[in-house]
PASEBA-1860 file (N, C-alpha, C; in nm, 3 decimals):
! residues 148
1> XXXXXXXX> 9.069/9.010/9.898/9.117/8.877/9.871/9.269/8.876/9.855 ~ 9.317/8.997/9.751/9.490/8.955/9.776/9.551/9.040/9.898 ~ 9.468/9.076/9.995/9.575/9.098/10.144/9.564/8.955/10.184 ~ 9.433/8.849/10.169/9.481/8.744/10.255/9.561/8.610/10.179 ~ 9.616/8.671/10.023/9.672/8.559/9.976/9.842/8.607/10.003 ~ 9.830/8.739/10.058/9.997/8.823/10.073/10.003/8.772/10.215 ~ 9.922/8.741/10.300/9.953/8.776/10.466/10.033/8.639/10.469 ~ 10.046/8.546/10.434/10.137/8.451/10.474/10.287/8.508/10.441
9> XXXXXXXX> 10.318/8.540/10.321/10.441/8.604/10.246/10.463/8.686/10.364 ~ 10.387/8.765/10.402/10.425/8.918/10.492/10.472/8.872/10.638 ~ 10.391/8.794/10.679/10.462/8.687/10.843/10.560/8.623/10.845 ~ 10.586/8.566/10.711/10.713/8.504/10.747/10.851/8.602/10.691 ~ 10.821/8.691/10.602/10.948/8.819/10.583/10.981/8.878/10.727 ~ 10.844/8.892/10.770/10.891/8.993/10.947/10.961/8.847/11.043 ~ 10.902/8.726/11.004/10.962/8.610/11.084/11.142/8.602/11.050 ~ 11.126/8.621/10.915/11.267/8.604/10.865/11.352/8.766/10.922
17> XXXXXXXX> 11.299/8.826/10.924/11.392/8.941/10.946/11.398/8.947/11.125 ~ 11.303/8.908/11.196/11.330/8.870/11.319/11.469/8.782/11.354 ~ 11.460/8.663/11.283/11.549/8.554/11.276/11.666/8.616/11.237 ~ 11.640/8.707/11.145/11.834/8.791/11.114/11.878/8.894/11.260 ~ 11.764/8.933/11.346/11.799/8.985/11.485/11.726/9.138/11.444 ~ 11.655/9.150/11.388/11.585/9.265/11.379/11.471/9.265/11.457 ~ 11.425/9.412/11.498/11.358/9.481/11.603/11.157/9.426/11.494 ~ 11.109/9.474/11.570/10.964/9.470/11.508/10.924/9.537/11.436
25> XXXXXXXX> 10.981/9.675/11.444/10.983/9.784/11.387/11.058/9.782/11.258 ~ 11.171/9.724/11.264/11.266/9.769/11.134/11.215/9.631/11.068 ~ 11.156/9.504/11.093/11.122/9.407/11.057/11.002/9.463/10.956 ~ 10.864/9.531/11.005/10.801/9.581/10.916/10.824/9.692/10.823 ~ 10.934/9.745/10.857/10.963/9.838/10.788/11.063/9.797/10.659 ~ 11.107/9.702/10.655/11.143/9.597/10.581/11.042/9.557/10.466 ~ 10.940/9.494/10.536/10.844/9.453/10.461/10.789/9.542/10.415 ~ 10.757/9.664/10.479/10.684/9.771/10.372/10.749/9.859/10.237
33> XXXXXXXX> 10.834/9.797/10.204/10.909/9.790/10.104/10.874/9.743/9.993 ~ 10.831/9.644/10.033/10.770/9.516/9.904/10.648/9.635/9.828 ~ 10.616/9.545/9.735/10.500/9.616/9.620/10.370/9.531/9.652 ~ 10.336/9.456/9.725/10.252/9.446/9.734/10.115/9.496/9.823 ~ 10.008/9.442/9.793/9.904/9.534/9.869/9.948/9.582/10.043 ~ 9.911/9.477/10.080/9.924/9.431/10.213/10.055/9.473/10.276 ~ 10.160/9.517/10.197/10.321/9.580/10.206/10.308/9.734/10.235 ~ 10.232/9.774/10.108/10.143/9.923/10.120/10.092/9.943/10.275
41> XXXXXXXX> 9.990/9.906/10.294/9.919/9.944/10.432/9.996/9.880/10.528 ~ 10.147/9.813/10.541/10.229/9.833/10.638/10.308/9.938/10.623 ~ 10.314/10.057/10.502/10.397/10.120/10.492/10.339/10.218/10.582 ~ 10.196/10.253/10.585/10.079/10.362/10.633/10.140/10.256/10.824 ~ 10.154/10.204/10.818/10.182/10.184/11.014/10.326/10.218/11.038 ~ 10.430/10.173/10.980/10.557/10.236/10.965/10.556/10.413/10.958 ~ 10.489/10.498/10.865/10.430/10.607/10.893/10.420/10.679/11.019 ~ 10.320/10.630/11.076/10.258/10.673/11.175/10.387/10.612/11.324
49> XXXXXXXX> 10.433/10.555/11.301/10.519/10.511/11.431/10.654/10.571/11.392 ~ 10.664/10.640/11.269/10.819/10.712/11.232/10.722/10.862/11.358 ~ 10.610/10.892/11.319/10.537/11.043/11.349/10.547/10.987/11.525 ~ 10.594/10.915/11.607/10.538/10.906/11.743/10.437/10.771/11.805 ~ 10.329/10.771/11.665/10.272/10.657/11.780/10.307/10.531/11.805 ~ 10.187/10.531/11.912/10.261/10.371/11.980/10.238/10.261/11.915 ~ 10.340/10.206/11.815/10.340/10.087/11.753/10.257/9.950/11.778 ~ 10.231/9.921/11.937/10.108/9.794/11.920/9.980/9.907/11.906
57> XXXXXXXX> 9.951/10.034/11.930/9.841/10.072/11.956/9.792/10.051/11.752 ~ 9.927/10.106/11.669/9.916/10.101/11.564/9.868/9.990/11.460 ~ 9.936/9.877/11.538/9.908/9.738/11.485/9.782/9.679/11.470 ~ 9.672/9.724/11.624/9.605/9.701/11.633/9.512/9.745/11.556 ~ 9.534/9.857/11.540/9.406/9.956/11.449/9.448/9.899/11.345 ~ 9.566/9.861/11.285/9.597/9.823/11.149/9.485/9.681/11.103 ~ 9.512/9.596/11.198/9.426/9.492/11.206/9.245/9.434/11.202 ~ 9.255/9.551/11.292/9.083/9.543/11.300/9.068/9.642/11.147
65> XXXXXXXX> 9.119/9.711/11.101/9.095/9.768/10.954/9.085/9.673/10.910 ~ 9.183/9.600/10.829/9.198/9.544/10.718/9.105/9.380/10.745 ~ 9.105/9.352/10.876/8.998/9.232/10.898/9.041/9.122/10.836 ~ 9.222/9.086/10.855/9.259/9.008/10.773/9.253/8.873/10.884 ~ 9.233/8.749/10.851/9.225/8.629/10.922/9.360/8.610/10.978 ~ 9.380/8.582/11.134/9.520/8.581/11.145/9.604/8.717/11.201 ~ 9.520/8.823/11.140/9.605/8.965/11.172/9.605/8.998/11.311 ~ 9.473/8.995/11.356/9.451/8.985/11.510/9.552/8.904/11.555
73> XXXXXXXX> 9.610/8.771/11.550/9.679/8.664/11.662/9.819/8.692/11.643 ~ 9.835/8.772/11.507/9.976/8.830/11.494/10.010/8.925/11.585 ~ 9.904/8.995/11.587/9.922/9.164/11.659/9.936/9.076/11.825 ~ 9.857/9.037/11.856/9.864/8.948/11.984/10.008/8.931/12.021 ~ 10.035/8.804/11.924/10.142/8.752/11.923/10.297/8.883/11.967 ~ 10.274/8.962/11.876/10.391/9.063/11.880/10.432/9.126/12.026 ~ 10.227/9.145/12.065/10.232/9.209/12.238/10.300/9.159/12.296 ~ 10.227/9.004/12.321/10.302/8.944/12.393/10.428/8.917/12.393
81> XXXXXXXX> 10.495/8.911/12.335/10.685/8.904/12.298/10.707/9.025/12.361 ~ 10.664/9.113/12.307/10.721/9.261/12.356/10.689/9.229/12.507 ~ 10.568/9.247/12.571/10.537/9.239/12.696/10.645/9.136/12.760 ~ 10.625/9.029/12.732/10.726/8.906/12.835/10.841/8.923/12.799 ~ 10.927/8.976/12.692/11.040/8.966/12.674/11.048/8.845/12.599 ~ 11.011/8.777/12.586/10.986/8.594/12.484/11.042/8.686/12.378 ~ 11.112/8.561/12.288/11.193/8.524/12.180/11.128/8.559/12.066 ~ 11.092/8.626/12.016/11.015/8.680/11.891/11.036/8.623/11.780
89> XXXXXXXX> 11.158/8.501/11.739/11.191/8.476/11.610/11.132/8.311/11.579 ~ 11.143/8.310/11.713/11.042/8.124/11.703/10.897/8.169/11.744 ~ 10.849/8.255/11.762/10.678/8.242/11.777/10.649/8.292/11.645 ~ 10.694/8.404/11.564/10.680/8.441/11.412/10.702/8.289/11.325 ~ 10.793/8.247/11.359/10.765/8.110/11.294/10.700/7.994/11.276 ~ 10.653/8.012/11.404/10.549/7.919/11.402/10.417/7.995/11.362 ~ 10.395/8.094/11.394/10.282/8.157/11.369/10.220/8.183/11.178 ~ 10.415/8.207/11.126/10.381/8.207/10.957/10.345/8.050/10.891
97> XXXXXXXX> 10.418/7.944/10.996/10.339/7.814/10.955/10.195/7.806/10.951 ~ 10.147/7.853/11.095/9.994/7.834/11.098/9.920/7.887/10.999 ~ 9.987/7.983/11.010/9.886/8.106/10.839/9.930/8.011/10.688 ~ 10.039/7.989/10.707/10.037/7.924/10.542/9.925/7.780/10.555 ~ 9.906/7.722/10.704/9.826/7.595/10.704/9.669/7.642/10.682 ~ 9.643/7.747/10.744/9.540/7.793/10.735/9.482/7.824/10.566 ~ 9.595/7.884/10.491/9.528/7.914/10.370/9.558/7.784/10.273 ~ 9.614/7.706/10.323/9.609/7.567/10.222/9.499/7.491/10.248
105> XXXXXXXX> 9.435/7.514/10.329/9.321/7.438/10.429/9.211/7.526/10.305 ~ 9.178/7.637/10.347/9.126/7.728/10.237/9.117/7.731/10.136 ~ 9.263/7.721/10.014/9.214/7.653/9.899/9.196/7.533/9.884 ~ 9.220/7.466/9.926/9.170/7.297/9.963/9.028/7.311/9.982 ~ 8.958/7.354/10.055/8.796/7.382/10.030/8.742/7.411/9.942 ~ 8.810/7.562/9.887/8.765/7.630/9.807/8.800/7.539/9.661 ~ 8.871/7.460/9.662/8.871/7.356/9.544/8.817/7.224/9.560 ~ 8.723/7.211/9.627/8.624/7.095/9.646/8.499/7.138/9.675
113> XXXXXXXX> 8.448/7.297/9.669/8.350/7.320/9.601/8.360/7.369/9.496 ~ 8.456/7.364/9.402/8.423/7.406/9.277/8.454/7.320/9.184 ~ 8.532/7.170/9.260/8.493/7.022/9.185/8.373/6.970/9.204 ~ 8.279/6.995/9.279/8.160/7.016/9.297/8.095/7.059/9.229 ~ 8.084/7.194/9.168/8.024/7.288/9.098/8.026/7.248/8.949 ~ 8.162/7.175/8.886/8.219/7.138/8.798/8.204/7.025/8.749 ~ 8.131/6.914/8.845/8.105/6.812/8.820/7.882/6.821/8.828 ~ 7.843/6.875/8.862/7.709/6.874/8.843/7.660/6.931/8.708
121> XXXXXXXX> 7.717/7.012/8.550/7.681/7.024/8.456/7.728/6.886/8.382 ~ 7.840/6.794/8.380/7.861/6.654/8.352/7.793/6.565/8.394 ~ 7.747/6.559/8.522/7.634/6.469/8.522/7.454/6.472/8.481 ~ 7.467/6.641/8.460/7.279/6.654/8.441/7.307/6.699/8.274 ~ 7.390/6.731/8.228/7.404/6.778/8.081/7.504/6.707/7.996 ~ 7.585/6.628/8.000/7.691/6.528/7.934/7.637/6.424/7.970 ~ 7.660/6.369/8.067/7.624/6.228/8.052/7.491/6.161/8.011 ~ 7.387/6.252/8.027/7.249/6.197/7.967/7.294/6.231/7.843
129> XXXXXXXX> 7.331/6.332/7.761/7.337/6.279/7.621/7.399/6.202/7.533 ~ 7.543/6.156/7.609/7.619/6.023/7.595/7.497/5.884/7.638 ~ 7.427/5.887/7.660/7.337/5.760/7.739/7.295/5.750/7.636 ~ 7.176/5.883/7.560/7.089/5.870/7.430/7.151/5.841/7.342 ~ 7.298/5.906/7.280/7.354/5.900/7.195/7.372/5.707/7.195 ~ 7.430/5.667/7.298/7.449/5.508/7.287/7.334/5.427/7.253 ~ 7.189/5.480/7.350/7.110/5.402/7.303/7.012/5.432/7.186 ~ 7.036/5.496/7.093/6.977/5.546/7.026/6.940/5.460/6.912
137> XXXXXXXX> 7.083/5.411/6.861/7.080/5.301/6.749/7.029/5.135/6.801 ~ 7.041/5.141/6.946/6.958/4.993/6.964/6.820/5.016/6.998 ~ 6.748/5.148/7.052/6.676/5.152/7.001/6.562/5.171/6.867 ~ 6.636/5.228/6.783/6.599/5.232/6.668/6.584/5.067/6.598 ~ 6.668/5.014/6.653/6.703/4.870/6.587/6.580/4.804/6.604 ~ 6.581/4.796/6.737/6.378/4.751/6.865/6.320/4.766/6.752 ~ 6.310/4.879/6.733/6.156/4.965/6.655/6.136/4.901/6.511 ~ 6.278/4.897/6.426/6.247/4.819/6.298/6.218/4.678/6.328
145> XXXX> 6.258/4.606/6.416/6.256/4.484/6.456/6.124/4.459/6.472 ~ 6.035/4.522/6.594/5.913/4.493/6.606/5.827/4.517/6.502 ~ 5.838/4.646/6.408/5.731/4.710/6.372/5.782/4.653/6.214 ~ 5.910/4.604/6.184/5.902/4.610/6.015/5.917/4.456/5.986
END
């Protein structure tokens, strides 16, 4: 859960360090700096591409590991820049928009089922005993009325 509340933070640092004119490489290597989780296991791909390997081959495996939403279209995303030669600092940007839309979309769900969740003990356990509590004394009232 906190690699996919870091992966927006982490797309747009490599977006931002793109945008300062940095390589892909020194962009994550940047980011694997940070203390967070998801910073960590870019430090383990930085690693392995200081030792030789081939950096998308790295990305990729990085991705299908961690199974983060988004990580796949990043890794994509990167190929393709590299492959076409395309502008790497406006597709990271748009791409860290989509991920931050994506996880606002997400807690936006995830907080309308749990106003959900939050509102079904108020209606089956509060409000019936606010009902009795009100009618309690007019019924009692009935009862002396009829019976006394």
């Amino acid at each position: 859960m906190e690699l996919r509340q870091d992966f927006p933070d982490v797309v747009e640092q490599i977006a931002l360090s793109a945008v300062a004119g940095e390589s892909i490489f020194f962009a994550l290597r940047r980011v694997a700096l940070d203390s967070s989780t998801l910073s960590r296991s870019l430090s383990d791909v930085v690693y392995k591409v200081e030792r030789g390997e081939a950096l998308m081959e790295v990305l990729t495996h990085w991705a299908h590991w961690y199974r983060i939403p988004g990580g796949d279209r990043l890794v994509d995303a990167l190929l393709i820049s590299q492959v076409q030669g395309s502008p790497l600092a406006p597709l990271l940007l748009n791409h860290a928009h989509e991920v931050r839309e994506e996880s606002r979309r997400a807690l936006l769900e995830a907080c309308g089922k749990s106003e959900i969740a939050m509102a079904i003990p108020v209606v089956f356990l509060i409000l019936p005993v606010t009902v009795l509590f009100a009618l309690y004394p007019s019924l009692a009232q009935l009862n002396l009325m009829a019976f006394g």
